[in-house]
Legacy VTK file of the C-alpha trace (Angstrom):
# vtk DataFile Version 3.0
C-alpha trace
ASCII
DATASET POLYDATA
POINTS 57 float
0.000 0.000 0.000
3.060 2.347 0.801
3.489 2.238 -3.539
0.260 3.614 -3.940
-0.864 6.286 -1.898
-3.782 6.592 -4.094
-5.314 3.077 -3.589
-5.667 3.773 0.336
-7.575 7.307 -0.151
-9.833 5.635 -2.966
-10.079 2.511 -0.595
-11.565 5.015 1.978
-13.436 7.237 0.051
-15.231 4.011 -1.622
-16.147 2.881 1.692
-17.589 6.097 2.924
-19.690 6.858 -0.241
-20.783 2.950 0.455
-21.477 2.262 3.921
-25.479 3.801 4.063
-26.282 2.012 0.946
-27.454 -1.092 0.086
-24.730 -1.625 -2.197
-21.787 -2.247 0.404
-21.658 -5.904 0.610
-21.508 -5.891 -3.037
-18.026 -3.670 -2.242
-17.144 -5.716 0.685
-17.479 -8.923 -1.510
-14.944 -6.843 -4.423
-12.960 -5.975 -1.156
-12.450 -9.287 -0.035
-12.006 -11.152 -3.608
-9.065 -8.676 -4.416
-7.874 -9.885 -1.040
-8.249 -13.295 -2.105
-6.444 -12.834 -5.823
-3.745 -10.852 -3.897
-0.697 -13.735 -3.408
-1.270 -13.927 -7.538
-0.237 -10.327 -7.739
2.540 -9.814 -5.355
3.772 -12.985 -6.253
5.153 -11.099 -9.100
7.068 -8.588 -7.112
10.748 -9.834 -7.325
12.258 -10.519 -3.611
15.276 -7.755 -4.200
12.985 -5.090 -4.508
10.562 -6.176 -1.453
13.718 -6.458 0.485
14.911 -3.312 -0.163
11.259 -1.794 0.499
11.501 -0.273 4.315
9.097 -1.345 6.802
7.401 1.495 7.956
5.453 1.684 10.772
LINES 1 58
57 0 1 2 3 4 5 6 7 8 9 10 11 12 13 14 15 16 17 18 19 20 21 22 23 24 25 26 27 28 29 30 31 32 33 34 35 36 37 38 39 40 41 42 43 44 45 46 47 48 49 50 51 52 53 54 55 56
């Protein structure tokens, strides 16, 4: 998430514009299957560059 600043104000902004509607387990569900398909995705990051990636906390 620290790569892309802009996914965690979307993320939020998403959630907020969802939460009173009827619609928000339909974005919980997109939530949570983009959690599922995530090892596919970062499986793709090569280990040198996650290493060198600071933790920050």
């Amino acid at each position: 998430m620290s790569r892309k600043p802009w996914f965690g104000r979307a993320s939020a902004l998403l959630i907020v514009a969802f939460v009173f509607t009827p619609y928000f387990g339909h974005v919980a569900f997109l939530y949570l299957f983009g959690y599922l398909l995530s090892p596919i995705w970062t499986g793709r990051v090569d280990a040198e560059t996650a290493g060198r990636e600071a933790r920050e906390s």
